[in-house]
N, C-alpha and C positions, 0 to 999 in steps of 0.2 A: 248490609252491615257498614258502619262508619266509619271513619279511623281515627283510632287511639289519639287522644289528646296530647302535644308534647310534652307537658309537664306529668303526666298522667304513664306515660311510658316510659320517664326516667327511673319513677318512683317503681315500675315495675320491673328493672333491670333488664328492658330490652337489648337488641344485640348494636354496638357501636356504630353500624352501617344504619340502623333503625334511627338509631336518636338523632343522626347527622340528619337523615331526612326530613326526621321529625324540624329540624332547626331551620334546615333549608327550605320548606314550605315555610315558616312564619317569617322569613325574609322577605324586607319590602324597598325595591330599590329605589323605587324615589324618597323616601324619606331618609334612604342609605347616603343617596348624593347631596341631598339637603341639609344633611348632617353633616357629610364631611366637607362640604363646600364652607359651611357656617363655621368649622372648625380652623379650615385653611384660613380663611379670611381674617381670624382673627390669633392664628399661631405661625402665620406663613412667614411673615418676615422675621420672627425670631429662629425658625427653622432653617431659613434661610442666610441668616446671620451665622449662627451656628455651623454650618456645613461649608460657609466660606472660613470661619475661623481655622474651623478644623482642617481644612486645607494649607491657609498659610503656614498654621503651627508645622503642619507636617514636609511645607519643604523649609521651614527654617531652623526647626529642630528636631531630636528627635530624641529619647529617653532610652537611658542605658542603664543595667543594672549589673551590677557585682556579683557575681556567687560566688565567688572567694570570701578570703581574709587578707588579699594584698593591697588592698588599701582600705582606708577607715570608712569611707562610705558605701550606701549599699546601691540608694538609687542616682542616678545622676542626669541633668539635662544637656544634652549635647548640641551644642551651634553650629550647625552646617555649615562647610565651607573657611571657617575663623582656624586660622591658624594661632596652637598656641606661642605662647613664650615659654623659656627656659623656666624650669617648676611649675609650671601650671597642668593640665591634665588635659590629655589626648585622647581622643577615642578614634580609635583605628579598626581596619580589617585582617582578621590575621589572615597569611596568606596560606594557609594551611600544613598540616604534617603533627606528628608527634598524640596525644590525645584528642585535637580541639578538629571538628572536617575548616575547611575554607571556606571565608566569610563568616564568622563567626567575630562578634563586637568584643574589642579588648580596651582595655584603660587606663593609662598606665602616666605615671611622670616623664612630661619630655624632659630630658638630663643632660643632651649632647641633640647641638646644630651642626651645620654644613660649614665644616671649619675647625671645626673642636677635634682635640686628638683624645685618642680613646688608647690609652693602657694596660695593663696589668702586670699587677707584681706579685707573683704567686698568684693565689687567687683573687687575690681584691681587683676590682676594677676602678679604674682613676678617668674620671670624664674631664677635661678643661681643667686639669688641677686640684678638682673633689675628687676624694673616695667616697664609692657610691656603697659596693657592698660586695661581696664575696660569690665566686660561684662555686654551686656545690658538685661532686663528683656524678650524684648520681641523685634522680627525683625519691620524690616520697615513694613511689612504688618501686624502685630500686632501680630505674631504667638506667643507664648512662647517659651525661650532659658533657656535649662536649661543649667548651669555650668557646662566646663568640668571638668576633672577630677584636682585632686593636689596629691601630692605623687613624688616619685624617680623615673625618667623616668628608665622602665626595657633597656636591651639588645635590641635593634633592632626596638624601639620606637623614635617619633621625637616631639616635641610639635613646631607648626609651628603658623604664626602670621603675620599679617599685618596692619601697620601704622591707617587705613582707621578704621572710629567708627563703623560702616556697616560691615567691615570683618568678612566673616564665616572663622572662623580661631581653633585652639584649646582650645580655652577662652568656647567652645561651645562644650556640648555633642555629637551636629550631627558632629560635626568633630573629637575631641575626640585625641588622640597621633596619630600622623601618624605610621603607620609601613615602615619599610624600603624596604618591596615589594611591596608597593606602590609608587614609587622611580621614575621617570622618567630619572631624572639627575638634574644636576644643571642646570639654566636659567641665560640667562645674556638677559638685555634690550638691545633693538636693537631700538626701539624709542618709 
């Protein structure tokens, strides 16, 4: 008896271990390597260009996204290492506590440098002389926030901030000054 032709045994609904075989006999590896060789030689270096891109891209930047609504953008490109300037956008590590584990990428407006005194009157907070915004008593889920800190931002401190009344930002002890090893780089929206 002979055996079932592969195309002949798909059509018969043989059993999945069958059809493999069926495939794997008609496999022919020198025309396998002569094909993929013909292939490499002529996609090799764009494959190769490609997989160095992708490498630089990934230690120079890296892409952040928002799931919030505390700031207007959703996805954003982050510049490893670039520290921002005062208003520009930071992307950080938080260092964990509250809803969010540690390590987890945050984004926020730098507001307050190493030098800047940080206030509050009632609850507003005053960075360098602007009022930033208000902290609220207690989160959307009703948890309690305490205030964060006020005082002279030390050496290698950031007090960070966002637009959004919702913002877990420095207005809050779970966030508290950023440190500057927790630094990802600067963030610019990308939409």
């Amino acid at each position: 008896m002979s055996p079932i032709p592969p195309t002949r045994a798909l059509r018969l609904g043989l059993a999945p271990r069958t059809r493999l075989a069926a495939t794997w006999t008609r496999f022919d590896a020198a025309q396998f390597r002569i094909r993929a060789t013909a292939h490499l030689r002529r996609w090799g270096l764009a494959y190769a260009a490609t997989l160095a891109g992708a490498l630089w891209f990934h230690n120079h930047y890296a892409l952040g996204l928002n799931a919030t609504h505390s700031l207007p953008g959703t996805l954003y490109l982050i510049e490893r290492g670039a520290l921002p300037q005062r208003g520009e956008h930071v992307a950080f590590r938080w260092a964990g506590g509250g809803p969010y584990p540690a390590g987890v990428t945050f984004i926020k407006v730098l507001a307050g440098q190493p030098g800047d005194t940080v206030t509050r009157n009632g609850a507003t907070f005053i960075v360098a002389g602007t009022a930033l915004g208000q902290a609220k008593p207690t989160s959307r889920r009703g948890d309690p926030l305490e205030p964060g800190p006020t005082g002279t931002l030390p050496e290698g401190r950031y007090f960070v901030f966002a637009p959004h009344p919702d913002s877990l930002d420095s207005r809050y002890a779970l966030t508290g000054w950023i440190a500057r090893e927790q630094f990802i780089g600067r963030a610019r929206a990308i939409f």
